[in-house]
C-alpha positions as CSV (number, residue, x, y, z in Angstrom):
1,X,-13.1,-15.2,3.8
2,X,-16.4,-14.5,2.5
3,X,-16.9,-12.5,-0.5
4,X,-18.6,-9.1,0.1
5,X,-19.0,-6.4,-2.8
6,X,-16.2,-3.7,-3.5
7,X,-17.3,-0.6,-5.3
8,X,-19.5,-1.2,-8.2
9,X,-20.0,-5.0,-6.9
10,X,-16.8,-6.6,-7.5
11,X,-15.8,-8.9,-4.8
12,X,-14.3,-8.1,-1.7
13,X,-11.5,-11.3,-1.8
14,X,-9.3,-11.6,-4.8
15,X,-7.8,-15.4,-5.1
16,X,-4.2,-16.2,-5.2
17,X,-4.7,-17.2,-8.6
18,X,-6.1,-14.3,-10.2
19,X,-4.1,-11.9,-8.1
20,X,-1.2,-14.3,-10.2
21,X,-2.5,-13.8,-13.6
22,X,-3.3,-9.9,-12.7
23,X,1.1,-9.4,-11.0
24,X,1.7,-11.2,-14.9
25,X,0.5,-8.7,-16.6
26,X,1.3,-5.8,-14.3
27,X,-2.2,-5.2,-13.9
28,X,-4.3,-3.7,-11.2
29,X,-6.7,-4.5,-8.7
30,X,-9.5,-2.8,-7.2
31,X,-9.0,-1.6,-3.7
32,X,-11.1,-0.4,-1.0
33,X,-8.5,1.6,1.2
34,X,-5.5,3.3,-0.2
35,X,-2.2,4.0,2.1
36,X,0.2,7.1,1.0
37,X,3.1,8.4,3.3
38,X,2.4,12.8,3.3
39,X,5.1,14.8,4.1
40,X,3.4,16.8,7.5
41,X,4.0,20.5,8.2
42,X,7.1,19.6,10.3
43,X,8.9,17.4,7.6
44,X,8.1,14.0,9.0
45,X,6.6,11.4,6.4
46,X,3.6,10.3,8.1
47,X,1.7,7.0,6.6
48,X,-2.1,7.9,6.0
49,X,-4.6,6.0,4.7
50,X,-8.4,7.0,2.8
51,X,-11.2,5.0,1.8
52,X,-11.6,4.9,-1.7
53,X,-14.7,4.9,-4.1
54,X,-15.3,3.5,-7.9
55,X,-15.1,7.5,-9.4
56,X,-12.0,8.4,-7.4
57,X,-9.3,7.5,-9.4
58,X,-7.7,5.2,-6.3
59,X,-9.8,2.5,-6.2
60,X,-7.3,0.3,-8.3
61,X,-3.2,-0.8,-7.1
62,X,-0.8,-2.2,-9.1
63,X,-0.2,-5.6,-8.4
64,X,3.3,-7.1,-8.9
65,X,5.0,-10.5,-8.5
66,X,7.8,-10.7,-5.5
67,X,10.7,-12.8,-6.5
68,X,13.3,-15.6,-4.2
69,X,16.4,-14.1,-4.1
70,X,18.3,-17.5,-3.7
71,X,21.2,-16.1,-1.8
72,X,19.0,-14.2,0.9
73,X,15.4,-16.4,1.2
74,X,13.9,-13.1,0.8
75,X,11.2,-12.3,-2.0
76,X,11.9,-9.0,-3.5
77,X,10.2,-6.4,-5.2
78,X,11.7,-2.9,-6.8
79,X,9.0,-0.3,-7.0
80,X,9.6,2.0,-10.9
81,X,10.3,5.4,-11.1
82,X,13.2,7.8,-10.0
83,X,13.3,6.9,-6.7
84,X,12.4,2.8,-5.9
85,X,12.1,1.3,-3.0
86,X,12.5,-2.2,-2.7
87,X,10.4,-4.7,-0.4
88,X,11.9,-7.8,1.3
89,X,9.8,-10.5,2.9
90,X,10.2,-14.0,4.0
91,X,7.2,-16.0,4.8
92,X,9.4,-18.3,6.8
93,X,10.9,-16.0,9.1
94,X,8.6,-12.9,9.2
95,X,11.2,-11.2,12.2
96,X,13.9,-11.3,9.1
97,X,16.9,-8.7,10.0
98,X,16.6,-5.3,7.9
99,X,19.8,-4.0,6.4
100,X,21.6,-2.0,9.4
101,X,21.9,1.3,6.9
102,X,19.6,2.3,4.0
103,X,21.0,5.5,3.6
104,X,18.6,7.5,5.9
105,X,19.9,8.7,8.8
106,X,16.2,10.0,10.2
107,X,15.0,8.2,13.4
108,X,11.9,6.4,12.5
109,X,9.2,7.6,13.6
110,X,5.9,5.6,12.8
111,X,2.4,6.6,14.9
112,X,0.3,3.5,16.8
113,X,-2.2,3.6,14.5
114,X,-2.9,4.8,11.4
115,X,-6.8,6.7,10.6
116,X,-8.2,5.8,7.8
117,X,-10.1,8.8,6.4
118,X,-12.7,9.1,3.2
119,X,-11.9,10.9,0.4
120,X,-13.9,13.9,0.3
121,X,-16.0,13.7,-2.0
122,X,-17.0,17.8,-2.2
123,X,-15.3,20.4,-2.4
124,X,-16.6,23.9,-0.9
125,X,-16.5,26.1,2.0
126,X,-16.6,23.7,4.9
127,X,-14.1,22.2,6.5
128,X,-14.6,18.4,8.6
129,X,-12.4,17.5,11.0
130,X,-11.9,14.1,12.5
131,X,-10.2,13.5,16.0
């Protein structure tokens, strides 16, 4: 992949390395596209995803190591907070069999694609709509 510039001119491709030393620390990295699941009007989560800029406040993610759960051959990761998810994958076999029941008895529902919008940047009395 060819470096390109991100924001204020930080490179496009992060290496394996430094993405390493940044999961160490449980730092963050900048970020050019942000994903979020918003609740919609009729209660579905819906995954959404914005552009970000260098002022918005989303242009960095935290960055976390996954680890080998020996008895599975999954790598694992626990998000923090009150509610954490947890993120299995396996490199080896990426069609790996998800746990039958997680607790949420909603049919999934996911769209075929996903728009990525910008941030607006302004506030005021127009609205923009995208199709």
């Amino acid at each position: 992949m060819m470096p390109g510039k991100l924001n204020s001119g930080e490179q496009d491709f992060i290496d394996k390395m430094r993405l390493s030393q940044i999961a160490d620390i449980e730092g963050t990295a900048p970020t050019r596209v942000r994903f979020a699941w918003e609740e919609q009007a009729d209660g579905h989560m819906m995954p959404t995803g914005y552009h970000t800029d260098a002022n918005g406040g989303w242009d960095q993610v935290p960055v976390r190591n996954m680890v080998l759960n020996s008895q599975t051959g999954n790598y694992e990761f626990t998000t923090e907070g009150i509610k954490p998810i947890t993120i299995y994958w396996n490199p080896a076999k990426l069609d790996f069999e998800f746990k039958n029941n997680t607790g949420n008895q909603e049919p999934l529902n996911l769209p075929p694609t996903i728009t990525v919008t910008p941030i607006p940047e302004e506030t005021g009395g127009y609205i923009e709509t995208y199709p």
